[in-house]
C-alpha positions in Angstrom: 15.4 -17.3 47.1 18.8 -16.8 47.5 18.9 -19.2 50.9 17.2 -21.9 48.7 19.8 -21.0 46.0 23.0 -21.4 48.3 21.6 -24.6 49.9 21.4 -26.4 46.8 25.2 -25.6 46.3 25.5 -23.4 43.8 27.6 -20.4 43.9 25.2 -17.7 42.9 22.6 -15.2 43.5 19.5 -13.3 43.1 21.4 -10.8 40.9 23.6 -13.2 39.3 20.6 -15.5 38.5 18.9 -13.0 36.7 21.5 -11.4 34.9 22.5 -14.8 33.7 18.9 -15.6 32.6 18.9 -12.0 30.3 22.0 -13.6 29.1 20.5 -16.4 27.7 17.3 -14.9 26.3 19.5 -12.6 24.5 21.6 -15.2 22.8 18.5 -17.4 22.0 17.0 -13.9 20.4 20.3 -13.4 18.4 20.1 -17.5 17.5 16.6 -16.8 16.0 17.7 -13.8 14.0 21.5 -15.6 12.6 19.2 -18.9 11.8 15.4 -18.2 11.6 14.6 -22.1 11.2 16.0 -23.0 14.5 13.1 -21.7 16.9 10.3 -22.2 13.2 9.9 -21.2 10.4 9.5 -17.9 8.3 8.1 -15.7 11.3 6.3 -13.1 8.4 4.4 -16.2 6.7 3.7 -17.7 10.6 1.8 -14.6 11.7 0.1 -13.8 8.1 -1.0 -17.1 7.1 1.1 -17.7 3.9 0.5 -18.9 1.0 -2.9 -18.2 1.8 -3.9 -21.2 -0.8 -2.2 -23.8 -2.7 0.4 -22.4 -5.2 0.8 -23.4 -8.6 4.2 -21.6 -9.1 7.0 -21.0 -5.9 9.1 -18.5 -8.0 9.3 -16.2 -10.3 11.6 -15.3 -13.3 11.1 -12.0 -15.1 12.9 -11.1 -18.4 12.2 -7.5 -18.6 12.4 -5.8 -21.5 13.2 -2.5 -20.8 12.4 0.8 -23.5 9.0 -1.1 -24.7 9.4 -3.5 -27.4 7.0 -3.1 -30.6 4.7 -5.2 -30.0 3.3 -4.5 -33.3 6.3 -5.7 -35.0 6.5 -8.5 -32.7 3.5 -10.2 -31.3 0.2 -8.0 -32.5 -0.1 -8.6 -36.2 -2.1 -5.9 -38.2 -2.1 -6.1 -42.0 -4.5 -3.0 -42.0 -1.4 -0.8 -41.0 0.2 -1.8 -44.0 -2.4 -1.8 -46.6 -2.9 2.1 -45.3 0.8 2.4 -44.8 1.4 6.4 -44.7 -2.3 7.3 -44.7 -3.3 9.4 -41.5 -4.1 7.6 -38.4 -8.3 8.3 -38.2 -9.3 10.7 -35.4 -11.7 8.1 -34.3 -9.2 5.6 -33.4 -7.4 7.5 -31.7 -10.1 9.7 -29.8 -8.0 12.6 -28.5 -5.5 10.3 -26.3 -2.4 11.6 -24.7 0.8 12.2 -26.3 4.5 12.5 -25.5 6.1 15.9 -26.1 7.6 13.9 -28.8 4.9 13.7 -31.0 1.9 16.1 -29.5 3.6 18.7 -31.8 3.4 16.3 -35.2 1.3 18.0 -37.8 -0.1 14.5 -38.9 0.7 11.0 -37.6 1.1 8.8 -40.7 0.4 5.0 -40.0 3.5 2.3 -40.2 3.0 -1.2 -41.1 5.3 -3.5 -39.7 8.7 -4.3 -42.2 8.9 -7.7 -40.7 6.5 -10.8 -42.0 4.3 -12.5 -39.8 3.6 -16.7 -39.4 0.8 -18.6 -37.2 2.5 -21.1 -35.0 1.9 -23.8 -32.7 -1.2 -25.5 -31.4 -3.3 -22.2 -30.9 -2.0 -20.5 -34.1 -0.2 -17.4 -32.3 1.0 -15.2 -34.7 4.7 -14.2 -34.3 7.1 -11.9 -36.5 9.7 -13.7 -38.3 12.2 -12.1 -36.0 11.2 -14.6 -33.3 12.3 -17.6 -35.0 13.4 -19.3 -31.5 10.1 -18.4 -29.8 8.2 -19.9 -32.2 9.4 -23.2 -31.4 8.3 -23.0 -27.6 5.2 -21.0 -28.6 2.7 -23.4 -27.0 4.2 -23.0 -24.0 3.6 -19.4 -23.6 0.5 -17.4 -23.2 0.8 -14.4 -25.0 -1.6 -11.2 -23.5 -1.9 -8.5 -26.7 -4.5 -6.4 -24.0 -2.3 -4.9 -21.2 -2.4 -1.4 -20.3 -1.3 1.7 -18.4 -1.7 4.9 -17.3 1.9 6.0 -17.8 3.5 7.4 -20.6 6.7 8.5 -19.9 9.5 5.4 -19.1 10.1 6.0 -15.8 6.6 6.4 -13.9 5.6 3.4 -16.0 8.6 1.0 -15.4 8.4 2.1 -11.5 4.9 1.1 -11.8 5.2 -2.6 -13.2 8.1 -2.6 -10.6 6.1 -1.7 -7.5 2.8 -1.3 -8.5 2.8 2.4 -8.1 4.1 5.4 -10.5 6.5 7.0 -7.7 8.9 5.6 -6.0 9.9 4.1 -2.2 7.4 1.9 -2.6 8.5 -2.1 -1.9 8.8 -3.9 -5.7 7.2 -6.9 -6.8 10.3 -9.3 -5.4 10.7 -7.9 -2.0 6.9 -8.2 -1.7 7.3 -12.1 -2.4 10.5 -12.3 0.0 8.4 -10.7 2.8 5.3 -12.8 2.1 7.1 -15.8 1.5 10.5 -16.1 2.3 13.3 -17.9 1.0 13.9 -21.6 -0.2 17.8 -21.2 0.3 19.4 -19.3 3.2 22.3 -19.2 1.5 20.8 -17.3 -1.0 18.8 -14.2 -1.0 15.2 -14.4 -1.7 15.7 -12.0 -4.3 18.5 -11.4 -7.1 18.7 -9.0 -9.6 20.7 -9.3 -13.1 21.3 -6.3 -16.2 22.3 -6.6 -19.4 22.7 -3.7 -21.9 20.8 -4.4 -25.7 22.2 -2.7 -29.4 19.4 -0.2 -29.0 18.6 3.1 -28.0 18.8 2.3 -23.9 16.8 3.7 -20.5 18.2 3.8 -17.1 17.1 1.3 -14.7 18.2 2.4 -11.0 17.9 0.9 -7.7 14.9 2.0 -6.9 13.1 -0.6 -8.9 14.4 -3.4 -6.8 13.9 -1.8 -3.3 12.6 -2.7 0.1 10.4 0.2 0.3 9.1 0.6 3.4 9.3 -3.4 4.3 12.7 -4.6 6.3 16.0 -4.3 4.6 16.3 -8.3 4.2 13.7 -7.7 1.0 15.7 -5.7 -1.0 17.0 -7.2 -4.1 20.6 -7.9 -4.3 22.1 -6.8 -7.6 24.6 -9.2 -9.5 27.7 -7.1 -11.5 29.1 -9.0 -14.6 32.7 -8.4 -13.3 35.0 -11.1 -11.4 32.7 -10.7 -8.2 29.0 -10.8 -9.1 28.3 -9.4 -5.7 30.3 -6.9 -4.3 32.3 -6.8 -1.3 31.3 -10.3 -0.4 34.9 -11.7 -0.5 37.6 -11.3 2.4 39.9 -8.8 2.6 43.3 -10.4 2.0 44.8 -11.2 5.1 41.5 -12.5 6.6 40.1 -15.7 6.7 36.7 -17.4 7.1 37.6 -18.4 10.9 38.2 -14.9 11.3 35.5 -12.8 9.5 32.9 -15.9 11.7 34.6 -14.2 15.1 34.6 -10.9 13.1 30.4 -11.3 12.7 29.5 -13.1 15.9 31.2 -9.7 17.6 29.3 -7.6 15.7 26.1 -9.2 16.0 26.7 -9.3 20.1 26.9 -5.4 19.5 24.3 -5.2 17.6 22.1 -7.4 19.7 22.7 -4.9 22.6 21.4 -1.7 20.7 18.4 -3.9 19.6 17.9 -4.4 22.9 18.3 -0.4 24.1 16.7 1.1 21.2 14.2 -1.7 19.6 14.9 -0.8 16.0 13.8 -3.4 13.7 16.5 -2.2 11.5 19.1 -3.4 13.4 18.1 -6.9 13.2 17.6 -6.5 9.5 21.4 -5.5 9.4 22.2 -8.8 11.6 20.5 -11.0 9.0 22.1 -9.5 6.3 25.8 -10.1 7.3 24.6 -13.4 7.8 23.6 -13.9 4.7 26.4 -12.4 3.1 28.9 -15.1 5.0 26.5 -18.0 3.6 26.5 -16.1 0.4 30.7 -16.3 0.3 29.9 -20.3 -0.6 26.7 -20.8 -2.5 27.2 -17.7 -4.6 30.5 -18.9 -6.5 29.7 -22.0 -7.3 26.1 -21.4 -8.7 27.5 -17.8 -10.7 30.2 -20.4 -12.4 28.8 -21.0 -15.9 31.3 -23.0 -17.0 31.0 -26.4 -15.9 27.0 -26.4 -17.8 27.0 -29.4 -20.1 28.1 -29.0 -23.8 23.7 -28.9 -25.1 22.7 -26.4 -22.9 25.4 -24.0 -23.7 24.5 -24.2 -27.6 20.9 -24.1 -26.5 21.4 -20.2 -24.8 23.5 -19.3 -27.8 27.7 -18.4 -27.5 27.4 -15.7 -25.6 25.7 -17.2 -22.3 29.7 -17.7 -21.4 30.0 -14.2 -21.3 29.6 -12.6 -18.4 26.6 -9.7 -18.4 25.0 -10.3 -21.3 21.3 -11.3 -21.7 22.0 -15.3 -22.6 24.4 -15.3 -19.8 21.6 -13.5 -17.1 19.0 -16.1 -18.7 21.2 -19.3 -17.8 22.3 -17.8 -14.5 18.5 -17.2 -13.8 17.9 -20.3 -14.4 20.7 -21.8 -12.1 19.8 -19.2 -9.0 16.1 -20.3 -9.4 16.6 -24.0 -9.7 18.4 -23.4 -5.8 16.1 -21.5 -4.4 16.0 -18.2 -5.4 12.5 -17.1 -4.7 12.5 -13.9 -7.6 15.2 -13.3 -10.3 14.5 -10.1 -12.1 16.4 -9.4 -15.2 16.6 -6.0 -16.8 18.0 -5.7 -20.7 17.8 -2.4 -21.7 18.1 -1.1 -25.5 14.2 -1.1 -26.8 13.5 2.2 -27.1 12.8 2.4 -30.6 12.2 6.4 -31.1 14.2 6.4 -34.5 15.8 3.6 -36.5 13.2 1.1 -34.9 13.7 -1.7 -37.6 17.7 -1.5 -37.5 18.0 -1.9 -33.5 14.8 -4.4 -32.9 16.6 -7.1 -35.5 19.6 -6.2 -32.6 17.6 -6.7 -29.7 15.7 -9.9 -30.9 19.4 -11.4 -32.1 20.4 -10.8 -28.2 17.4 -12.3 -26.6 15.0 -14.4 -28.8 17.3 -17.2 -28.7 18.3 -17.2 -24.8 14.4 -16.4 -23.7 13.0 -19.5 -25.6 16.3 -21.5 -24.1 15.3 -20.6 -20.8 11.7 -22.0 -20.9 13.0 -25.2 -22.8 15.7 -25.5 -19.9 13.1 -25.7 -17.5 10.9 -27.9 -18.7 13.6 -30.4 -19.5 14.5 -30.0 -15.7 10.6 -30.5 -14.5 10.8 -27.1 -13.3 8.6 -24.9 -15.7 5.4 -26.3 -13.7 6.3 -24.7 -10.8 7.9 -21.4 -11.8 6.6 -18.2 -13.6 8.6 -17.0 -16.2 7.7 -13.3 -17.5 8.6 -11.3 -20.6 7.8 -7.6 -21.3 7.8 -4.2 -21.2 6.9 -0.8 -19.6 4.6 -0.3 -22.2 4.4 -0.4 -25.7 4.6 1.6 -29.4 2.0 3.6 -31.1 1.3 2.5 -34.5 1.9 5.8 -36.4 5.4 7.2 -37.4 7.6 9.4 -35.2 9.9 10.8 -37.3 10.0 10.4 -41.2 8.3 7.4 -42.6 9.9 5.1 -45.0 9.2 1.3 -45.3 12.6 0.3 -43.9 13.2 3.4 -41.7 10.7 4.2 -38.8 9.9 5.2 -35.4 7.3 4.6 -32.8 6.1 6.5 -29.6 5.4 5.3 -26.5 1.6 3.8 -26.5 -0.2 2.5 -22.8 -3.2 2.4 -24.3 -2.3 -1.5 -25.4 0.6 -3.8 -25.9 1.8 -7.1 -25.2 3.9 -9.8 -23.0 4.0 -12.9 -22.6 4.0 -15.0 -19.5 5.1 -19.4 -18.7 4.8 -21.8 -16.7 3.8 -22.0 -13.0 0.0 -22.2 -13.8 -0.6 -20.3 -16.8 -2.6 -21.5 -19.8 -1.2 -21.1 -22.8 -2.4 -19.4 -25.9 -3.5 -16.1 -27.0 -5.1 -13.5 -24.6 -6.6 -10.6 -25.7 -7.4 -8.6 -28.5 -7.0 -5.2 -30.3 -8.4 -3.3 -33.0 -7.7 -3.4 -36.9 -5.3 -0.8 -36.0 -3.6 -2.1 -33.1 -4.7 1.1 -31.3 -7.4 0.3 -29.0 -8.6 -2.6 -26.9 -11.6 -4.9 -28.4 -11.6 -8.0 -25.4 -10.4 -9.2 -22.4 -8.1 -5.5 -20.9 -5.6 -6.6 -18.6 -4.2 -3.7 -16.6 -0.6 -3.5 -14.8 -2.9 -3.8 -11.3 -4.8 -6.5 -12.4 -1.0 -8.5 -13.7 0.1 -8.5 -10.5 -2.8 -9.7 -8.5 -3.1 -12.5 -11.2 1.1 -13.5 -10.5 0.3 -13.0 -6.7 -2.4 -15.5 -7.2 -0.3 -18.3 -8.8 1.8 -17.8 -6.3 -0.6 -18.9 -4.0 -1.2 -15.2 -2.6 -4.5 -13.0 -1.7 -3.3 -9.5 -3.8 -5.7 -8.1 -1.0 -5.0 -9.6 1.8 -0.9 -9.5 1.4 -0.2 -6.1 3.3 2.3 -4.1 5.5 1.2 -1.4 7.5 3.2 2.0 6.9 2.4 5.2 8.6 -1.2 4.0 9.7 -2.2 2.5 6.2 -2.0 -0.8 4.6 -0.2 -1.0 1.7 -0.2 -3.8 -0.9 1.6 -4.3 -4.1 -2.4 -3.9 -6.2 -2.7 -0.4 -4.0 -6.6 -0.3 -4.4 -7.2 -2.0 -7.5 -6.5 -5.6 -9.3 -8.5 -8.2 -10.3 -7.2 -12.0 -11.0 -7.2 -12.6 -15.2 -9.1 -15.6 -14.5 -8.9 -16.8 -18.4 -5.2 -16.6 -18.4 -4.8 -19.6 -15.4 -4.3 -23.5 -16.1 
């Protein structure tokens, strides 16, 4: 080979030939991982077949209320509790069910009818509390579900669960299990963003660990957005340093990175390629669509005065809007402050001043853009409030544990039918129709996502995990 090599004139050799050649294999691998559309498209969806139908919604927005709203002072209206307002909850309503350490040790658990008045509204007659004055003007746009339900009791294993679909943690959450299943719409974006805002009320944590990869590839993690001068941190240059020279910087890097790929096959290594990547695109797209100021005059007083201020809820809503409507495949928001143990009445007017106004925005700011169709806006909780007192009972001054057994959010767009879903007892206790468990919520987003709950897995230590685990069922009556 070498002879034939000389006598065609070229200056090379069997060993030269061949390390060239490794050369070039290893710069078309590098290309492939620094821009995945140049050799096709998402790999993931290539070898898994996704969407594995037509979708009705390509993203996903969810406004999550963290501490657990009252849905009985919100969405599940029940005169009874306030015609028997102080009188004992009945043993056979409540049927021995599980307590908090909060309230196990009550010696009686007097019922509390809701302070706030109730109104029917829109097309399907959905009854909403009076402090939802703003909701009640998109009403028939939502689908309210009064039936979901838990296991968990305590905030954490349940907000982990709606999170990841299971009660502990390390497992992949619901918007890294859409990046990995079906990529992003911008690559100058991530797939998956992730935006806090702190409520009046009595607060819970949220922590990382409800936006992480899990066991999937580091590319699926959410990316968090601060409310400071740099939403995302560390994604500016270092004074000094330019964009020529953080582009030589990261094409070093990758070369180096490329060759321990190539010694020691970790995957993680070409995760850690594609995120620097990203974070250079990032440097451009993420400035301009985190900049709030230059939204026209109507849609600022539509989110309400404080969407110009940076962190809070009307300002995540708007900016959720924005990152979805270029590509952002899941924005999850998290306001905390609805944990409503004491002074329930004072802090819930707080927390529906912050976000009623800005949620209802949000959906009308989509559908004015034509983009409600196609993505799935969520609201809700980890679970919600028990309808007995915690604490001592006045009509203005109550509390409310933590109740799985049945409470409500609402869900928009991307495929859902509005309307009412669901019902509960005269008490607000128990369900009476149509359960909805957390399980069976995800498989039914999955599903207008155009996804299989069952057949969207990842194999991890010799099983297949999935965000459903071994349950879930689609809520067929819920779907367009």
């Amino acid at each position: 080979m070498e002879k034939e090599i000389l006598e065609h004139g070229l200056n090379t050799n069997r060993r030269k030939f061949l390390s060239k050649l490794g050369i070039g294999i290893g710069s078309a691998a590098l290309g492939s991982l620094l821009m995945p559309d140049l050799f096709g498209s998402n790999e993931e969806a290539i070898m898994t077949g996704l969407p594995h139908f037509a979708p009705k919604a390509k993203r996903v927005i969810y406004l999550f209320q963290n501490g657990a709203p009252s849905q009985l002072d919100l969405y599940d209206y029940k005169p009874k509790l306030n015609e028997m307002f102080g009188q004992e909850l009945p043993a056979s309503i409540r049927m021995g069910q599980r307590l908090t350490g909060m309230t196990a040790s009550q010696a009686s658990y007097p019922l509390a009818g809701s302070v706030f008045k109730f109104n029917q509204h829109g097309e399907h007659g959905t009854w909403l509390s009076e402090l939802l004055p703003y909701t009640s003007k998109i009403v028939n746009d939502i689908c309210v579900i009064k039936t979901m339900h838990t296991e968990a009791i305590n905030h954490d294993p349940a907000l982990t669960f709606f999170q990841t679909g299971a009660q502990v943690g390390n497992r992949p959450s619901f918007g890294s299990w859409l990046s990995y299943g079906l990529g992003s719409e911008n690559k100058n974006l991530p797939a998956f963003c992730v935006l806090l805002s702190q409520g009046k009320g009595n607060g819970q944590g949220v922590y990382s660990k409800l936006w992480t990869n899990g066991f999937l590839d580091a590319t699926h993690q959410g990316v968090q957005f601060s409310s400071g001068e740099n939403p995302v941190l560390y994604l500016n240059n270092p004074d000094a340093i330019d964009k020529a020279d953080r582009r030589k910087m990261l094409d070093q890097v990758a070369a180096l990175n490329n060759e321990s790929y190539n010694t020691f096959g970790d995957p993680e290594i070409q995760a850690k390629i594609q995120q620097y990547e990203m974070a250079f695109r990032m440097q451009t797209a993420v400035p301009e669509v985190t900049d709030l100021r230059n939204e026209p005059k109507d849609v600022i007083k539509m989110y309400g005065p404080d969407c110009l201020i940076p962190g809070t809820y009307a300002a995540n809503c708007l900016l959720a809007r924005k990152l979805s409507e270029n590509g952002v495949r899941f924005v999850q928001l998290y306001h905390q402050g609805w944990d409503g143990h004491g002074n329930l009445p004072g802090e819930i007017r707080g927390q529906c001043k912050d976000t009623d106004q800005a949620s209802a925005a949000l959906i009308t700011d989509l559908k004015q853009r034509g983009l409600l169709d196609e993505t799935l806006v969520i609201w809700g909780g980890e679970f919600g409030r028990t309808n007995f007192c915690q604490g001592p009972l006045t009509r203005e001054m109550y509390g409310r544990d933590h109740h799985p057994r049945c409470f409500s959010i609402w869900m928009a767009g991307g495929g859902v039918k509005p309307g009412v879903y669901g019902e509960t007892d005269e008490f607000g206790y128990n369900i009476t129709e149509n359960p909805v468990h957390v399980n069976d919520f995800h498989a039914t987003a999955l599903h207008l996502l155009g996804l299989d709950h069952e057949k969207l897995t990842y194999k991890h230590l010799g099983r297949r995990y999935r965000l459903t685990d071994v349950a879930g069922k689609v809520v067929k009556g819920i779907l367009a």
